[in-house]
Backbone bond lengths (Angstrom), bond angles and torsions (degrees), N, CA, C in turn:
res aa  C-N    CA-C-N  psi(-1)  N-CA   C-N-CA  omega(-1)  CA-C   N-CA-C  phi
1 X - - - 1.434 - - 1.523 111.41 -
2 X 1.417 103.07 -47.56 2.135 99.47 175.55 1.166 107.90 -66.72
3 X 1.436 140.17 -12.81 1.829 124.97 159.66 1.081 118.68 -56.66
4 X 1.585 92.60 -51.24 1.868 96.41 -168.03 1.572 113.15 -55.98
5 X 1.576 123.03 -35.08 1.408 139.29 175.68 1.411 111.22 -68.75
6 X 1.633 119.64 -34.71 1.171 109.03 179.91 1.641 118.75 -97.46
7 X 1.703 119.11 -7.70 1.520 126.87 136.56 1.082 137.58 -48.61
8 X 1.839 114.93 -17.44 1.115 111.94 -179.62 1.334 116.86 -113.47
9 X 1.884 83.71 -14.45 1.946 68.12 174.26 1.728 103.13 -80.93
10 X 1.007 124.39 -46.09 1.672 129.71 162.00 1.711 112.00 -15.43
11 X 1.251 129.09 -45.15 1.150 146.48 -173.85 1.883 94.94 -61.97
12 X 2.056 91.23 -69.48 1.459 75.12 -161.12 1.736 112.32 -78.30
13 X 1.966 120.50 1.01 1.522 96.36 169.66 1.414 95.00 -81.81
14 X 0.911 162.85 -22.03 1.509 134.54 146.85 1.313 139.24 -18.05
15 X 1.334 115.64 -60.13 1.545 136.02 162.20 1.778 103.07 -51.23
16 X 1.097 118.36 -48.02 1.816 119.34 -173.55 1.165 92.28 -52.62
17 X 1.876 130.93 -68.85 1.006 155.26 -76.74 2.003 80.17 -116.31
18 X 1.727 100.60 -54.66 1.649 93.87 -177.16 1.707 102.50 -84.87
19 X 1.062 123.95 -19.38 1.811 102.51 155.11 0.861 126.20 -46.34
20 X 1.327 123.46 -56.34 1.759 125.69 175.62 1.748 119.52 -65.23
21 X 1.195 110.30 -16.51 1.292 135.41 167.46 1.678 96.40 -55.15
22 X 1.683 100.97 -72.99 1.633 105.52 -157.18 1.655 103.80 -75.26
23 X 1.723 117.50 -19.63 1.603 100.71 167.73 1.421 112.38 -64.43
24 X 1.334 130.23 -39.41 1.546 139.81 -166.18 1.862 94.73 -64.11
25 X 1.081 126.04 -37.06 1.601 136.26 -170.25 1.410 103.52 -94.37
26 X 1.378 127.60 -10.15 0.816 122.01 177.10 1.674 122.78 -101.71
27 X 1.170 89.52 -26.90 1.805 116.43 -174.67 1.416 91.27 -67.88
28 X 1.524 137.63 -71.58 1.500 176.57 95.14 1.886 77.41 57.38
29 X 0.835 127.47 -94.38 1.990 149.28 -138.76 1.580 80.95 -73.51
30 X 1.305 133.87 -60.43 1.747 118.13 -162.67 1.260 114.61 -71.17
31 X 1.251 110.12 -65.20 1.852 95.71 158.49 2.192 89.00 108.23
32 X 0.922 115.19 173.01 1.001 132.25 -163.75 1.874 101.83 -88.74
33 X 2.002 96.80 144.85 1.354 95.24 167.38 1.674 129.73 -65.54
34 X 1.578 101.31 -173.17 1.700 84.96 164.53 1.885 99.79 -132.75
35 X 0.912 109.39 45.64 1.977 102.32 166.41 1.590 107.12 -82.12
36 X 1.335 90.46 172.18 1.324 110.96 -167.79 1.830 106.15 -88.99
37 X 1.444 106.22 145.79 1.622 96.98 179.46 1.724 105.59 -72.87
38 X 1.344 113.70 161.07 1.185 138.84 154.38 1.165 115.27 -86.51
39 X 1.900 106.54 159.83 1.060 100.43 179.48 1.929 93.32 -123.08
40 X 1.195 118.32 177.29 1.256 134.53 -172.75 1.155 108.33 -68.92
41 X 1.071 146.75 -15.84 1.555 146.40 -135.74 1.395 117.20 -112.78
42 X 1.188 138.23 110.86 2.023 144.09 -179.91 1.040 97.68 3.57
43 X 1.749 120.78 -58.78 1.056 128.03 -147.70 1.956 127.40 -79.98
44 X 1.534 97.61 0.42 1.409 114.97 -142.01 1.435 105.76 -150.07
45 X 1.005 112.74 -23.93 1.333 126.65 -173.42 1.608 102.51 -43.77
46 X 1.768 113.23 -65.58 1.473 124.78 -151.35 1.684 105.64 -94.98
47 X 1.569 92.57 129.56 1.688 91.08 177.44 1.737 92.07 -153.60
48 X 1.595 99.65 -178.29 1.002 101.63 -178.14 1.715 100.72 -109.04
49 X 1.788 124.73 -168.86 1.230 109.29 165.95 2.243 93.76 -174.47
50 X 1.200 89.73 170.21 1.714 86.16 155.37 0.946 97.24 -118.44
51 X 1.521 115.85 -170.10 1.376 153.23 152.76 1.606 122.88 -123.07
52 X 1.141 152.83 120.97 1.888 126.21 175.55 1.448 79.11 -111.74
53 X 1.433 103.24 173.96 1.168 144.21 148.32 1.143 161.87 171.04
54 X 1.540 139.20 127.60 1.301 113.89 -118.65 1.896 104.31 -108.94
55 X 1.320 90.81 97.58 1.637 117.00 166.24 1.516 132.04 -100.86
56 X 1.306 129.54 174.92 1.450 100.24 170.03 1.839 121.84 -63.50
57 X 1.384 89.01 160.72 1.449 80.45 -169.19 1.390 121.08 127.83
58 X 1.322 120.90 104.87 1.287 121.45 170.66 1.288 115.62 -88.11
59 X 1.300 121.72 173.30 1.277 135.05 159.10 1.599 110.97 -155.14
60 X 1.202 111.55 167.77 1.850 114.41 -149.24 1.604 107.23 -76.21
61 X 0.990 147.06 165.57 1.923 135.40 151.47 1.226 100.30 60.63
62 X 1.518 118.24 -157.54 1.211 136.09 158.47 1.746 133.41 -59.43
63 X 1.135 102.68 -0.29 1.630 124.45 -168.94 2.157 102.62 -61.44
64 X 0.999 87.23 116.87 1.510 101.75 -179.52 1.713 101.15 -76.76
65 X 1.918 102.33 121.64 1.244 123.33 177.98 1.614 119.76 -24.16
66 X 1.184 107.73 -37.69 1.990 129.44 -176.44 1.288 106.87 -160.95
67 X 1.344 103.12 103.21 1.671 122.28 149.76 1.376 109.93 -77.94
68 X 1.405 111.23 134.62 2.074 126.27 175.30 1.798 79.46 -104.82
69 X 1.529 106.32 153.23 1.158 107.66 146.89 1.721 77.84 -154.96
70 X 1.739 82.79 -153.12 1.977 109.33 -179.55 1.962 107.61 49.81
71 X 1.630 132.02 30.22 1.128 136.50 -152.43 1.217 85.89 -88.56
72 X 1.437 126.35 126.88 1.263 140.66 159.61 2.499 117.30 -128.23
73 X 1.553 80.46 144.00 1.565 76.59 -178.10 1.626 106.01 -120.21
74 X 1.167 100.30 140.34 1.311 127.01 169.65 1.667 134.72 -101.24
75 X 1.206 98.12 111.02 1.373 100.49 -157.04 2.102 113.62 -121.59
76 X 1.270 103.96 18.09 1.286 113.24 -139.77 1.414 80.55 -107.34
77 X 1.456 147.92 -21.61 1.164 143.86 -174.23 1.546 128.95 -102.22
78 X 1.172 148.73 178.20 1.224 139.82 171.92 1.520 121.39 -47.75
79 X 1.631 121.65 0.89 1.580 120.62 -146.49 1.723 83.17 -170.68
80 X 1.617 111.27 158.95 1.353 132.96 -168.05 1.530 89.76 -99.69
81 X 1.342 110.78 134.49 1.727 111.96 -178.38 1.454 89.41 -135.47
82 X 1.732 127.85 133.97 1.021 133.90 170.05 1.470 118.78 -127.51
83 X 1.347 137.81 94.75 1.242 129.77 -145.74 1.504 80.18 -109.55
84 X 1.863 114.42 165.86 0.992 150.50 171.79 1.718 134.13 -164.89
85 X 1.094 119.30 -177.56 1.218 105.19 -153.66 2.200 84.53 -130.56
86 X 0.963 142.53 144.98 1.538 148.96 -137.53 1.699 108.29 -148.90
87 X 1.068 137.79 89.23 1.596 118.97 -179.31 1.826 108.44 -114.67
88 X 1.074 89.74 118.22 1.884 100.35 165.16 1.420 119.17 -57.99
89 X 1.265 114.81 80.38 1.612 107.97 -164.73 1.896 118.94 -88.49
90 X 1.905 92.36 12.72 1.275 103.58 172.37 1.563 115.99 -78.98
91 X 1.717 96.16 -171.76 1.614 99.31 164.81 1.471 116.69 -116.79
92 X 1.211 91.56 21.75 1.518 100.34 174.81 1.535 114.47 -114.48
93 X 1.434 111.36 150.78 1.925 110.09 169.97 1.426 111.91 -88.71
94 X 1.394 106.96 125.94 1.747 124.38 -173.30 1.759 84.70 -77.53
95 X 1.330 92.58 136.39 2.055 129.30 173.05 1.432 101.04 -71.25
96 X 1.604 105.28 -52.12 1.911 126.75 -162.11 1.338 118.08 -120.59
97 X 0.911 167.56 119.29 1.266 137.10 123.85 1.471 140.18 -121.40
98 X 1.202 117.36 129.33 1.453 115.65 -167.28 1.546 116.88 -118.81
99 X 1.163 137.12 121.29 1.391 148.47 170.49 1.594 113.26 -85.86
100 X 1.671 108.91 108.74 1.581 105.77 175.84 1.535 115.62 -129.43
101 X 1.457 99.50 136.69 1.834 114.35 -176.64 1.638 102.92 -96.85
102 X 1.264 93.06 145.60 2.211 96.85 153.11 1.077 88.43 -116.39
103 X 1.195 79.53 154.59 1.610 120.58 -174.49 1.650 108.07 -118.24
104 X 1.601 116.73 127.83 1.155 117.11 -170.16 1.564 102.56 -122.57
105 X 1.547 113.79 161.66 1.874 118.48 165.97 1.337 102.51 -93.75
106 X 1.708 101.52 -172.56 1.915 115.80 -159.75 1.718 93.41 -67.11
107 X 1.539 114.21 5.74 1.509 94.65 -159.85 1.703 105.03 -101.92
108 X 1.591 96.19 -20.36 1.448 117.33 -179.15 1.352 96.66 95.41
109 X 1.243 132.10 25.89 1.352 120.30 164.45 1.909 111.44 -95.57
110 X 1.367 112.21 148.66 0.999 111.85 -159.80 1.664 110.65 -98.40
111 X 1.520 110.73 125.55 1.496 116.49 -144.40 1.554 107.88 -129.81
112 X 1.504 107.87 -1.15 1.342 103.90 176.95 1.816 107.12 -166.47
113 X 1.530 103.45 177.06 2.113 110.03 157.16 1.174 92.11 -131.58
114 X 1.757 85.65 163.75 1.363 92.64 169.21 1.613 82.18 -141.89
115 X 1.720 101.75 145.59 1.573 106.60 175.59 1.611 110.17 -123.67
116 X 1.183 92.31 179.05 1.908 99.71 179.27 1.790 101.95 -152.84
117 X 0.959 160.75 86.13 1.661 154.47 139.40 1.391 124.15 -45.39
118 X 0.994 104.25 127.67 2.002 105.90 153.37 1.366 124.31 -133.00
119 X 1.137 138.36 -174.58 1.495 140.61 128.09 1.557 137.50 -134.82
120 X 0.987 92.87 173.88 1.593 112.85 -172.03 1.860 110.89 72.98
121 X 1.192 108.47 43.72 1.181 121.93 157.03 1.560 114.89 -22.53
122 X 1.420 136.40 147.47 1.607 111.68 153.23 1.128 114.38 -108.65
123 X 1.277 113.17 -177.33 1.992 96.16 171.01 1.719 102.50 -79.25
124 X 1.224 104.85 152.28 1.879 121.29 172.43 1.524 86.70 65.02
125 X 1.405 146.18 21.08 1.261 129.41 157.61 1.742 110.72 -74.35
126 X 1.583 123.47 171.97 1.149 152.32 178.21 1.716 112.46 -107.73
127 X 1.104 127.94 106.27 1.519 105.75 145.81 1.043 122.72 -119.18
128 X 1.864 115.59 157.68 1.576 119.69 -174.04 1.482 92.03 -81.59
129 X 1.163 131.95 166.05 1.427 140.43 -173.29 1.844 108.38 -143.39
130 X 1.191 112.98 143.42 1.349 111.36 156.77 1.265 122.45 -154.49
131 X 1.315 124.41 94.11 1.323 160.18 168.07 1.709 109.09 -37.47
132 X 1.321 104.93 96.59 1.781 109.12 173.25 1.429 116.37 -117.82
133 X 1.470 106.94 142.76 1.277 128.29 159.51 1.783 117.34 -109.21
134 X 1.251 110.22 155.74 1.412 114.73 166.54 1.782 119.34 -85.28
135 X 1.297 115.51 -0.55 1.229 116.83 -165.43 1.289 90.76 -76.51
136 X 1.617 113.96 161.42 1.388 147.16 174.93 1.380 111.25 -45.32
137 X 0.843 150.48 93.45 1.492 140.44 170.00 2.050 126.05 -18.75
138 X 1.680 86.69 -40.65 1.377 95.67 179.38 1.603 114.61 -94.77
139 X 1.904 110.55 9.82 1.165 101.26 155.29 1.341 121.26 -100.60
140 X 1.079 129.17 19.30 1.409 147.18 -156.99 1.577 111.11 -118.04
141 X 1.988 120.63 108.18 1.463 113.70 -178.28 1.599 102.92 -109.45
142 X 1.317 115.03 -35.62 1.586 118.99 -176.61 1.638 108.00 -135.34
143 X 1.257 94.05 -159.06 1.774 107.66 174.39 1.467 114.97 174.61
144 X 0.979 137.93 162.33 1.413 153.74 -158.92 0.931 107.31 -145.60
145 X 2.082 117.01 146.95 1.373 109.62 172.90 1.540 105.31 -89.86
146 X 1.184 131.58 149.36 1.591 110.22 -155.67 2.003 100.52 -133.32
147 X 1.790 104.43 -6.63 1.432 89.52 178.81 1.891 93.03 -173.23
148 X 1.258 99.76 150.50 1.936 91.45 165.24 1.634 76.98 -128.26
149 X 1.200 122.00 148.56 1.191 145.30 151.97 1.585 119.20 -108.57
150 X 1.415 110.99 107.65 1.970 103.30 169.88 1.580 94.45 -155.17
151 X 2.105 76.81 158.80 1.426 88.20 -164.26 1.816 87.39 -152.12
């Protein structure tokens, strides 16, 4: 009886083992966005942006797989908060998905991430997102959207 329990748990760190496999291969092959950084400031904070990338999943025309827009940063608390707004513009339902920024100082050197994950996306669904880092607030001047990853 303790084989069969210890085959199966073996089975499923196996199964973990090539998930984390296919995020690492997956992260690796999409490669980084191209928007413009933000800067920290009331005034500057909110923009819109895409993301494409080519996963399963269609979407209609020219329409990029996940558009971010409504990106706002928050800087007013103990921690960097970057909320945004996420649309599945496929016809497929996303398993994963994660949206990640760097975060740069006044010098433009790059000093932090900030991430956000979910799942079970649907296709043509919306999610609100909010993207955290632990960095200092007052080390923090801009940020960039820097990747959507889904699968």
């Amino acid at each position: 009886m303790a084989e069969g329990k210890k085959g199966g748990c073996l089975r499923i760190l196996g199964i973990i083992f090539l998930v984390l496999i296919g995020l690492v291969v997956v992260a690796c092959v999409v490669g980084g966005g191209s928007s413009d950084k933000k800067d920290f400031s009331a005034d500057s904070s909110s923009s819109s942006s895409t993301q494409t990338q080519s996963d399963s999943g269609t979407s209609t025309d020219d329409t990029p797989k996940y558009t971010v827009s409504n990106e706002a940063a928050d800087t007013s608390g103990y921690y960097v908060k970057i909320t945004g707004e996420l649309t599945n513009n496929t016809d497929k339902d996303v398993n994963y998905i994660q949206v990640e920024y760097v975060l740069y100082d006044a010098s433009g050197a790059q000093v932090g991430t900030a991430y956000a994950t979910t799942t079970n996306l649907k296709a043509g669904g919306m999610w609100r997102y909010e993207a955290v880092s632990t960095k200092e607030p007052s080390e923090i001047a801009s940020f960039e959207l820097a990747d959507v990853t889904g699968f």
